[in-house]
C-alpha positions, 0 to 999 in steps of 0.5 A: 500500500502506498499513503500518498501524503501526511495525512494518509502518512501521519494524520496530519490536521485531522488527527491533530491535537484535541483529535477530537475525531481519533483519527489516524494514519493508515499504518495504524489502521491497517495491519499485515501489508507493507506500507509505503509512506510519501510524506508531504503536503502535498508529496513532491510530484517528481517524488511520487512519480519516483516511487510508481516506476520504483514498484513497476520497474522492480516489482518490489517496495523502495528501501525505507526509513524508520517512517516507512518512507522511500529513502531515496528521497527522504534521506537527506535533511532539508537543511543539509541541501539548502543553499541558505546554508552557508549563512546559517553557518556563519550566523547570519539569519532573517529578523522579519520578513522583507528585512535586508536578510531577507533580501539578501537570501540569509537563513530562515531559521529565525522565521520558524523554518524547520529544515534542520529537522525535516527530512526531504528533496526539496532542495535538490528535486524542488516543485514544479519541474524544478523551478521553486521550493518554498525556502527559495521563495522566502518562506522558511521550510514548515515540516510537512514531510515530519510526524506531527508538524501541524501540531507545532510539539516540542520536536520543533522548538526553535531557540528564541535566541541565536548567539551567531551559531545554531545546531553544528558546529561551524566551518569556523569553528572546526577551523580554530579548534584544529589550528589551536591543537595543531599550535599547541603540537608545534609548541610541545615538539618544539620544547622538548627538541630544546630539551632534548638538546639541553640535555645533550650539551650538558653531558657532552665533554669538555673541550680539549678533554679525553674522551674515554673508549672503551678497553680492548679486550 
């Protein structure tokens, strides 16, 4: 079986919290049958298409994720691809819509986007023939390819205050940090090569003493 979509895959508005309804995704309604899960609202068109070809050309279910879902395409972060990504690295993010950051393409984390934690194609497949994706026309990612993202859960808080950095560590970072033990390698051989060489100025002999050989036998 293949549940096109989050709300065949998790439920998505209708089983959203009161769900008052009870309603829920097929995996939990029907038991004993593969089930292959297309997340998102809507599932990426070329994704879906993927998948059809995948089961006729193979006969056979994709690979799956933990979620069920085809990790051909939902192997990747959304943030992981995404071109704004340098400037999330390097702190630099959007403070309100239409500011200069935004203008200037700078990262939408601070607007509530949840690619860091959202596993699709979107950055590399896009929509519409490969033309667009929603980060790309200013609108930060809302997790619609996730378990539960209609409900907003703590899954997805973001941090109301981002001193420059996110979730990794940064390029800079990584950079300082191998620099400084790289520095602090090239001190320590230094100091025990002047050492090493005290040493051995110490216990060399005098000049113009003998030096004693050792007695024939």
């Amino acid at each position: 079986m293949v549940a096109w979509g989050n709300c065949a895959s998790a439920g998505r508005v209708q089983a959203a919290s009161p769900n008052p309804t009870g309603a829920k995704p097929v995996h939990k309604v029907i038991s004993g049958k593969p089930i292959i899960n297309v997340q998102g609202c809507p599932p990426i068109a070329d994704v879906m298409a993927g998948v059809v070809v995948h089961l006729l050309t193979f006969d056979r279910i994709p690979q799956l994720d933990g979620l069920g879902r085809p990790k051909a395409f939902y192997s990747r972060r959304v943030h992981d691809t995404c071109y704004r990504r340098a400037n999330f690295d390097a702190g630099l993010f959007v403070e309100a819509f239409d500011d200069e950051g935004a203008k200037r393409g700078y990262c939408l984390y601070k607007m509530g986007c949840k690619g860091p934690v959202t596993y699709n194609s979107c950055g590399i497949i896009k929509w519409n023939d490969g033309i667009s994706y929603p980060i790309q026309s200013g609108h930060p990612c809302i997790g619609c390819a996730e378990e539960g993202f209609w409900d907003n859960g703590p899954f997805y808080k973001h941090l109301t205050q981002i001193a420059g950095f996110g979730f990794e560590t940064t390029a800079d970072k990584i950079g300082v940090a191998v620099g400084l033990t790289a520095a602090a390698g090239v001190a320590g051989h230094a100091i025990l090569t002047n050492i090493r060489k005290q040493r051995e100025i110490t216990n060399a002999p005098e000049e113009g003493s003998e030096v004693e050989t050792p007695k024939e036998k």
